[in-house]
C-alpha positions, 0 to 999 in steps of 0.5 A: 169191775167193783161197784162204784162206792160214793165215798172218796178213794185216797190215791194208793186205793185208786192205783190198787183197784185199777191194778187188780182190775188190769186198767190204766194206773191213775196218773200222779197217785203214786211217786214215779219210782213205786209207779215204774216198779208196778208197771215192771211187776205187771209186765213181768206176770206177776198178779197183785191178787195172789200171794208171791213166791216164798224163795229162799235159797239154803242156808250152806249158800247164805253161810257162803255169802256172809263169809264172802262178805265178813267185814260189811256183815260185821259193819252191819250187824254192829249198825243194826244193833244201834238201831235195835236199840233205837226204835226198840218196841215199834213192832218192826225188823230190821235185816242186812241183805247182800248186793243180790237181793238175799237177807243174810241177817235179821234182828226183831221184836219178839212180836214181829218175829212171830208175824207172817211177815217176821216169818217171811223175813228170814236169813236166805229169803230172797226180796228181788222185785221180779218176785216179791213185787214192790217192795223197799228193799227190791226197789232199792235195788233197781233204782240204787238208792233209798225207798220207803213203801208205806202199807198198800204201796206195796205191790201184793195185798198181802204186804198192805199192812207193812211199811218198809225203809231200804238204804243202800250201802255201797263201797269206797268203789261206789260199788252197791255191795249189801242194804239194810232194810226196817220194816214195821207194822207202824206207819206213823214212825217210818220217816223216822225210822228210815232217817236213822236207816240211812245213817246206819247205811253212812256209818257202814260205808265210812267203816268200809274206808277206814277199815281199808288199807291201815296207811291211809290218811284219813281226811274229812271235808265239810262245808261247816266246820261244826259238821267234821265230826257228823256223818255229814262229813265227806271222807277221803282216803289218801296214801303216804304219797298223798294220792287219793285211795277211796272217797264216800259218797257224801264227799262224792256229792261234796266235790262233784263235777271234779275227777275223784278216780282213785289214783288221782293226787291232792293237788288236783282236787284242793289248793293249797297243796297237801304240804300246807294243809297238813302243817295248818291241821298240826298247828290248829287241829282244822285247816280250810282248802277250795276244791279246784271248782272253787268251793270253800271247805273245812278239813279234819284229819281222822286218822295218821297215816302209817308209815310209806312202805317203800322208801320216798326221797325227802321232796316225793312224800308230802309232810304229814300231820300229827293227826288231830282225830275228829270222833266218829259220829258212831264207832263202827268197831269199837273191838280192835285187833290187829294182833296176830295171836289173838286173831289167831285164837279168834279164828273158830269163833263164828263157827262156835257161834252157829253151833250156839258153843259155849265161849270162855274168855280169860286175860289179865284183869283190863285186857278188853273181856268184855269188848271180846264178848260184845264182839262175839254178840255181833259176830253170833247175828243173834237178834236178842240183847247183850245181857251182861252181869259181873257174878262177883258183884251179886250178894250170894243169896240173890245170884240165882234169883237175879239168874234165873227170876222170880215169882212175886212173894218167891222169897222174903225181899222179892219184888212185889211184881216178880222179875224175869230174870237176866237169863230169860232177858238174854232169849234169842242173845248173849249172856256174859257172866262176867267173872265166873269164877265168883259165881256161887258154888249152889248156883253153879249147880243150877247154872249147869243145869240150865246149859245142859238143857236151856230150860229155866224156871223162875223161883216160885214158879211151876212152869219152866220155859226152853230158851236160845241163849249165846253163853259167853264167859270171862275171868282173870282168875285161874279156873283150872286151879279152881277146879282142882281146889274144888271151888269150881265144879269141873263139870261146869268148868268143862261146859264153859269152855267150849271155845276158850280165847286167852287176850294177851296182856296190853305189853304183849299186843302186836296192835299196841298203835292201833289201841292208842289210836283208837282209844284217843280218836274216841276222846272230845278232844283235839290231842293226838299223839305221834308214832314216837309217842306212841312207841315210848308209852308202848315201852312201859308195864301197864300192869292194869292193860288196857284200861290203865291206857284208857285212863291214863291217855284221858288224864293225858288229854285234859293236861295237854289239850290247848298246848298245840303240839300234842302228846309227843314223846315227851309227854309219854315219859313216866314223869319222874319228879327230880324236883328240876325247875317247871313254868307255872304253868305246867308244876301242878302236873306230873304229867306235864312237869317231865315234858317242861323239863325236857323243853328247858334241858334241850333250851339250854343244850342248844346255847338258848336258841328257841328255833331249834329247840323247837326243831329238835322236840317237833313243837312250836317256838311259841310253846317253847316260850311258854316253858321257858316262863319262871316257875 
């Protein structure tokens, strides 16, 4: 027994004395829950003096796992990233573990990373409780939902100096399925820390659903209409025939105490029925409904659905809507593709990765290179940052020292204070040489130099250092004829291409639907587009690939929003200007011009009938007045 001390002892060191010395842990010092997991620790042998077992299991099997669970790992590796960048500097780390207690993945500051901590926390370390005592991601664990442990609430001495965030993530099954953990040495930003720990757990879990089945309907639910597009939000899936396929927690805890099993229609959960619904989200981008408890709720509809496999009578299927999507409160995947090819090509990329092989992306000029690498960055799990440059944009008497650093004085110009260098900021990450083909033909050689043995030296400086670098490159240019023009070394060429991926250009790409919808579901705006609009801007060259479609679809927006029908098949003309009458309101727009042309031909085929012209252009009769204004 330690002699009594007359200074006051705070709570967690009174429940820590009395536990080292085996008494009675003190009623009401600690939370119920960190209270339970010592009793269990206690019972279980395990002695809070002495330093726990170190279990990590081999890293065949910690490949195995993540393979098992690839899409949750890229969900969460691309959460992880965001919070990396969020809590940046505060000595801490943040790890992705499975459903069994095991870290398949960690991301670190350089100082944590070098702790007796950042060394414990590593791909394949095992933090079940019954082993590592209390700690926030084993309690997480037991009691299926959040934890925090701040300093000496951990159950071993050793961890006294840690406080620890641990969310759980689970599936649209309401399945425990993987939890992402924050641990730092700094007490004072946990609560912070761990707010945004568990909206990067929400943001896993909602990608889980829309990452689901692809004909799904996508609905969100919330009390207020302002919080559709926050994590806030409820989300629920439906099929064609608008039954529910899945539903995440905080729609969960939106309709509780109604029957959400899968399988169950919409009709069951929500008046009016789903036909109403989807034609008031057409006509006003949000409808309201009242679950059948009789709770008021606003709805947003986040993604179309695609078309029923099978086909339904005209009365089985409800009418669904031109989808007004509402923008993700973070994208889970910002790299889309459903290309068969190109998840082809894509195949040997994790493996690549792992053996830390150079990757060489090539495509037409606006075919996505730079979202494939970022793609890359979160596949590899690599902690350190994305470090991209554009190698055609830096004057040619700069590019080795912007590379590879400087000392201070190095060079006439040098800055002052020297600076590291984008390779040395790549360490323990990716650096992407964006349009390779323009790099230098001396700082070729130097570059070349670098791959071969991963060592840098700063201009100016004696001292090299040895780094870990994910090297990822890109061009649109031909290097092979490069090479043979000797305007690319062909050593380099070579080591570059360890893995080389070709993206097809946007008018041979399989996913051209999923592209459309993506990039529209990013905009702040309420326009959505339909299959048939979708289909005739897929007929068209888009020689400037996806980033002509990104530009075009953003002008597209801003002329059609407000409009209330969308971008329809009329809209996605090429806009001829035959010089044909347009209302006022639409003669400044090229865009518009074509789509006010086509309302007054089908106005005046049908012998000026407004119903049906409405009818055969899928708009409103009240837009069909407005285009029929003298211009």
């Amino acid at each position: 027994m330690p002699p009594p001390s007359s200074a006051p002892r705070s709570p967690d060191v009174q429940a820590r004395v009395a536990r080292e010395v085996g008494a009675r842990l003190p009623g009401g010092v600690l939370s119920p829950e960190i209270a339970r997991s010592w009793e269990r620790c206690l019972a279980g042998g395990l002695d809070p003096t002495r330093r726990p077992e170190e279990a990590v299991i081999a890293f065949a099997d910690v490949r195995a796992r993540r393979e098992e669970q690839a899409l949750l790992r890229r969900l969460a590796l691309a959460q992880m990233q965001l919070l990396y960048e969020q809590i940046a500097g505060s000595n801490f780390m943040i790890a992705f573990a499975d459903a069994g207690g095991v870290v398949l993945d960690a991301l670190s500051d350089p100082s944590f990373a070098d702790s007796e901590a950042g060394r414990s926390i590593v791909p394949g370390s095992v933090w079940l409780e019954g082993g590592r005592g209390t700690n926030a991601l084993g309690l997480a664990l037991v009691e299926q939902a959040p934890a925090s442990i701040n300093g000496r609430e951990h159950f071993f001495a050793c961890h006294g100096h840690l406080s620890c965030a641990a969310v759980p993530i689970f599936d649209p099954a309401d399945r425990l399925v993987g939890l992402l953990d924050a641990s730092s040495s700094n007490e004072a930003r946990q609560q912070h820390t761990h707010a945004l720990v568990r909206m990067a757990a929400a943001a896993v879990e909602n990608g889980l659903i829309v990452n689901g089945r692809p004909d799904v309907l996508l609905l969100a639910l919330h009390p207020r209409a302002e919080y559709l597009d926050t994590l806030s939000a409820g989300l629920v899936a439906l099929s064609p025939d608008g039954e529910l396929v899945s539903i995440n927690r905080a729609a969960r805890g939106l309709l509780a105490g109604l029957d959400i099993t899968a399988g169950g229609a919409f009709d069951t959960l929500f008046e009016p029925d789903l036909g109403v619904v989807v034609d008031e989200l057409r006509r006003a981008g949000v409808a309201r409904v009242r679950d059948r408890a009789g709770s008021l709720l606003y709805v947003a509809c986040r993604r179309f659905a695609a078309p029923p496999l099978r086909v339904s009578p005209p009365t089985a299927a409800p009418r669904l809507p031109m989808p007004t999507p509402v923008p993700p409160a973070a994208s889970p995947d910002a790299f889309v593709c459903e290309d068969a090819l190109l998840l082809r090509r894509m195949r040997g990329l994790a493996a690549a990765t792992r053996e830390r092989l150079a990757v060489h992306i090539h495509g037409e000029t606006g075919t996505g290179k730079e979202l494939m690498a970022r793609h890359v960055h979160a596949l590899s799990g690599r902690s350190g940052a994305f470090v991209p440059i554009n190698c055609g944009a830096v004057p040619e008497s700069l590019f080795i020292a912007e590379l590879f650093g400087h000392d201070r004085g190095a060079f006439t110009n040098a800055r002052n204070e020297g600076a590291p260098g984008l390779i040395r900021l790549a360490d323990r990450g990716t650096l992407f040489l964006d349009e390779v083909g323009d790099i230098p033909l001396a700082a070729q050689t130097a570059l070349l130099r670098f791959l071969d043995t991963m060592e840098v030296r700063a201009l100016g400086g004696g001292k090299a250092a040895t780094l870990d670098v994910q090297i990822v490159s890109a061009t649109n240019r031909d290097l092979a004829a490069a090479v043979a023009a000797r305007q690319f070394r062909a050593d380099l060429y070579y080591r570059l291409n360890g893995l080389s991926i070709e993206i097809p250009p946007l008018r041979e790409r399989g996913d051209f639907h999923a592209i459309v919808r993506h990039l529209l579901a990013r905009q702040a705006t309420k326009v959505a587009i339909d299959d048939a609009g979708i289909e005739r801007l897929r007929q068209r060259p888009w020689p400037g690939n996806i980033r002509e479609l990104q530009f075009w679809l953003r002008r597209a927006a801003i002329e059609t929003d407000g409009e209330g029908e969308g971008l329809t098949p009329l809209s996605c003309e090429d806009g001829i200007d035959d010089g044909a009458p347009t209302c006022a309101h639409c003669s400044p727009h090229a865009l518009s011009r074509d789509r006010c042309r086509r309302i007054r031909e089908t106005f005046a085929a049908t012998g000026g009938n407004i119903q049906q012209t409405a009818r055969r252009l899928g708009i409103s009769r009240t837009t069909v007045y407005k285009h029929l204004e003298v211009g």
